[in-house]
LUMMIFI-805831 format. One record per residue (C-alpha): residue number from 1; residue in three letters; x, y, z. Coordinates in pm, whole numbers, plus 50000, padded with zeros to 5 digits. Example, Ala and Ser with C-alpha at 12.3 -4.5 7.8 and 13.67 -1.06 7.14 Angstrom:
<atoms>
1 / Ala / 51230 / 49550 / 50780
2 / Ser / 51367 / 49894 / 50714
</atoms>
This chain:
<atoms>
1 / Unk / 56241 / 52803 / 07481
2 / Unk / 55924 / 52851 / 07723
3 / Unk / 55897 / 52493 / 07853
4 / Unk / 55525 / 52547 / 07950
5 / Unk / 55426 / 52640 / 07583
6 / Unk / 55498 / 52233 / 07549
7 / Unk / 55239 / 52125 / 07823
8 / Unk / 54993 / 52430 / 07708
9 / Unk / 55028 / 52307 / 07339
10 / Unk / 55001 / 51945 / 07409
11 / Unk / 54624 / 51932 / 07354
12 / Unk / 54615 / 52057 / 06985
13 / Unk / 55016 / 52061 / 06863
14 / Unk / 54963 / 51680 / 06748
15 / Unk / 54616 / 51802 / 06547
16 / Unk / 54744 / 52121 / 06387
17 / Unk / 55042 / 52024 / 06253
18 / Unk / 55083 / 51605 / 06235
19 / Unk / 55229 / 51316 / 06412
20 / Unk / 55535 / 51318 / 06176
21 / Unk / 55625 / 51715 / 06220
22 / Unk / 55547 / 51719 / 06603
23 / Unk / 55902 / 51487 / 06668
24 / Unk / 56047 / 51773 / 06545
25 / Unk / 55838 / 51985 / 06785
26 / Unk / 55956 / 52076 / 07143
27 / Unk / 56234 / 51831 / 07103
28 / Unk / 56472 / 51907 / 07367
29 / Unk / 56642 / 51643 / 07369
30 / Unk / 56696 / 51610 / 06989
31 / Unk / 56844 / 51947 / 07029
32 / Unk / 57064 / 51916 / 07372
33 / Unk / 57210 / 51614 / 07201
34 / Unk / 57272 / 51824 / 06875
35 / Unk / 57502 / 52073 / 07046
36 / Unk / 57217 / 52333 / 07062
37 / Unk / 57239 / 52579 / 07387
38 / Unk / 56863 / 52588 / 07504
39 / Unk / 56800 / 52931 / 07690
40 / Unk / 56499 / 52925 / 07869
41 / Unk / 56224 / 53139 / 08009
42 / Unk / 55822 / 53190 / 08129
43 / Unk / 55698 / 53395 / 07779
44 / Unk / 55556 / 53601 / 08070
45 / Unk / 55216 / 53750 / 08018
46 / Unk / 55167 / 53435 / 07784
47 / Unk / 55254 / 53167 / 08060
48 / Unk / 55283 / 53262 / 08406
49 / Unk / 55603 / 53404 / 08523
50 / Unk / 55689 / 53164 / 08816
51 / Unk / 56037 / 52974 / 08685
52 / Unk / 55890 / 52675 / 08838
53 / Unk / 55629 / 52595 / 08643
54 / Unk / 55856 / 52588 / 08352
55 / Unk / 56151 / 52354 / 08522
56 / Unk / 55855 / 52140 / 08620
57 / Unk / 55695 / 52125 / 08270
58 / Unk / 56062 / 52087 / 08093
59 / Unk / 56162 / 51776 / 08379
60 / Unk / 55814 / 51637 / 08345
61 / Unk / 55663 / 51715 / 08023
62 / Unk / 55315 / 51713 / 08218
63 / Unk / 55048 / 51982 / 08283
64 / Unk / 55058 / 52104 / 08671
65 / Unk / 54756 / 51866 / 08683
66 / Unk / 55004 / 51566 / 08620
67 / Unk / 54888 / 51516 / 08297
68 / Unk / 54954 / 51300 / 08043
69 / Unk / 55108 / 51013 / 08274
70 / Unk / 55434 / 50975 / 08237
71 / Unk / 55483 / 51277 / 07999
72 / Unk / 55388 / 51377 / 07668
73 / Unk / 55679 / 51284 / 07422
74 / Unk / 55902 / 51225 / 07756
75 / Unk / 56163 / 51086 / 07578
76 / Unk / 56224 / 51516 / 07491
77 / Unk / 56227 / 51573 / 07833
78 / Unk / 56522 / 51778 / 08041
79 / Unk / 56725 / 51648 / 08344
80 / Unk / 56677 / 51862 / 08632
81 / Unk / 57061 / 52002 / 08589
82 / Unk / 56966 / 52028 / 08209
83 / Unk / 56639 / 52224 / 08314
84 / Unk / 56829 / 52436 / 08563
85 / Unk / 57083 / 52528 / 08322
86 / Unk / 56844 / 52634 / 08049
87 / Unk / 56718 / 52914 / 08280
88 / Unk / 57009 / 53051 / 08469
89 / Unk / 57361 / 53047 / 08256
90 / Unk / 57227 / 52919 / 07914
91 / Unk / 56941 / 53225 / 07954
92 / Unk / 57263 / 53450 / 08016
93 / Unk / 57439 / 53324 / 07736
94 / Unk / 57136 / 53392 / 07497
95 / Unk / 57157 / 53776 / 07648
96 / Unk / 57532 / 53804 / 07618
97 / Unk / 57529 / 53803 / 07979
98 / Unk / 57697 / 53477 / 08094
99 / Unk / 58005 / 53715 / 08209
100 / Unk / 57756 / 53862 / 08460
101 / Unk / 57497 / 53644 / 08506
102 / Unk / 57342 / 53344 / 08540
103 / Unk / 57574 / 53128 / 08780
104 / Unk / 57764 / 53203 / 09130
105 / Unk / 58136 / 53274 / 09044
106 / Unk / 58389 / 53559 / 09155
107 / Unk / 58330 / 53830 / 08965
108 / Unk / 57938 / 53786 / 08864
109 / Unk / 57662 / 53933 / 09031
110 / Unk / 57518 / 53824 / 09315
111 / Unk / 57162 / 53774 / 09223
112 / Unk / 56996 / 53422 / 09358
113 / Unk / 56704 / 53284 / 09543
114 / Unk / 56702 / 53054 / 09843
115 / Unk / 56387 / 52796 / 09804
116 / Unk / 56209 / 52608 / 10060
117 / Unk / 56314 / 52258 / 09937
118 / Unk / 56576 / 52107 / 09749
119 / Unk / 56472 / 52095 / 09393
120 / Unk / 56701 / 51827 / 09352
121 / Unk / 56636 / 51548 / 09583
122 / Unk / 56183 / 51620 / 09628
123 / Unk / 55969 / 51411 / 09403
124 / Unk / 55923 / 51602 / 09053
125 / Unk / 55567 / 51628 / 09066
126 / Unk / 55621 / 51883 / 09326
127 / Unk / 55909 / 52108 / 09202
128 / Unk / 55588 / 52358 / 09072
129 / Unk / 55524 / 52386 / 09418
130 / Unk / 55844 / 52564 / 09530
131 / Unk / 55804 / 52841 / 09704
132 / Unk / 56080 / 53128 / 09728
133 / Unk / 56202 / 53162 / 10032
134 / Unk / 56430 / 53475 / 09978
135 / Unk / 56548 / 53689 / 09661
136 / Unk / 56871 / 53854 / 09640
137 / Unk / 56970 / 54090 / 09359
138 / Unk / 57351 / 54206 / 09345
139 / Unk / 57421 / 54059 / 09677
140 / Unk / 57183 / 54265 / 09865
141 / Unk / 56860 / 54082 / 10022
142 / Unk / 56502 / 54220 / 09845
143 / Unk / 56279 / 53976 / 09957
144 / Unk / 56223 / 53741 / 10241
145 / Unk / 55897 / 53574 / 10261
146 / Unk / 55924 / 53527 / 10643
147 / Unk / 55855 / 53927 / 10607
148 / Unk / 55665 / 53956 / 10332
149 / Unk / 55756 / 54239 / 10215
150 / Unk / 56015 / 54411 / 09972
151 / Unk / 56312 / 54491 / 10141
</atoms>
């Protein structure tokens, strides 16, 4: 699932297909609750690639211009956890990965990111705006933005 095809869709989904098919459209929550595993991701060059944008648009269901208010379908929308989840260990499920990647454990990888606010506790309307703070690929340090550069 790309969560920002949802808020780049909203404007025409409804028209092109009807208001009875579109509940069955981008229903996340309809699925979660169905025992589906949702693996997300950006559709990079589509959308753009910044993870953000999509935990923001599956959380919110809203454009980054805040838009509709309140959501569009919100009732589909994703908990944070849920949101996180479908991007880092339900993405490495979908890849047959989830024995490597995709959460902190002995034994996996070390790849994570350290962010410059805690995407759990800040308003939503601002988790687009996280910024990456550092990157870290199999426990060795490849980005800090207080260099800005690749390590």
């Amino acid at each position: 699932m790309q969560p920002t095809h949802a808020t780049s869709d909203m404007n025409m989904a409804e028209d092109r297909i009807g208001p009875e098919r579109i509940r069955g459209g981008y229903a996340w929550r309809r699925l979660l609750e169905s025992g589906a595993v949702i693996a997300s991701g950006s559709d990079f060059p589509v959308e753009l690639s910044n993870p953000f944008h999509g935990l923001y648009a599956a959380v919110t269901r809203q454009s980054r211009d805040g838009e509709p208010d309140g959501g569009w379908y919100s009732d589909q929308a994703l908990t944070r956890a849920e949101a996180l989840h479908s991007f880092t260990l339900a993405a490495a499920y979908a890849a047959h990965q989830e024995d490597r990647l995709g959460s902190l454990e002995p034994g996996k990888w070390a790849d994570f990111i350290l962010i410059d606010r805690d995407y759990f506790t800040i308003p939503a309307s601002e988790i687009d705006e996280i910024r990456v703070v550092q990157t870290w690929v199999g426990g060795d340090k490849i980005y800090d933005l207080n260099t800005a550069e690749e390590q």
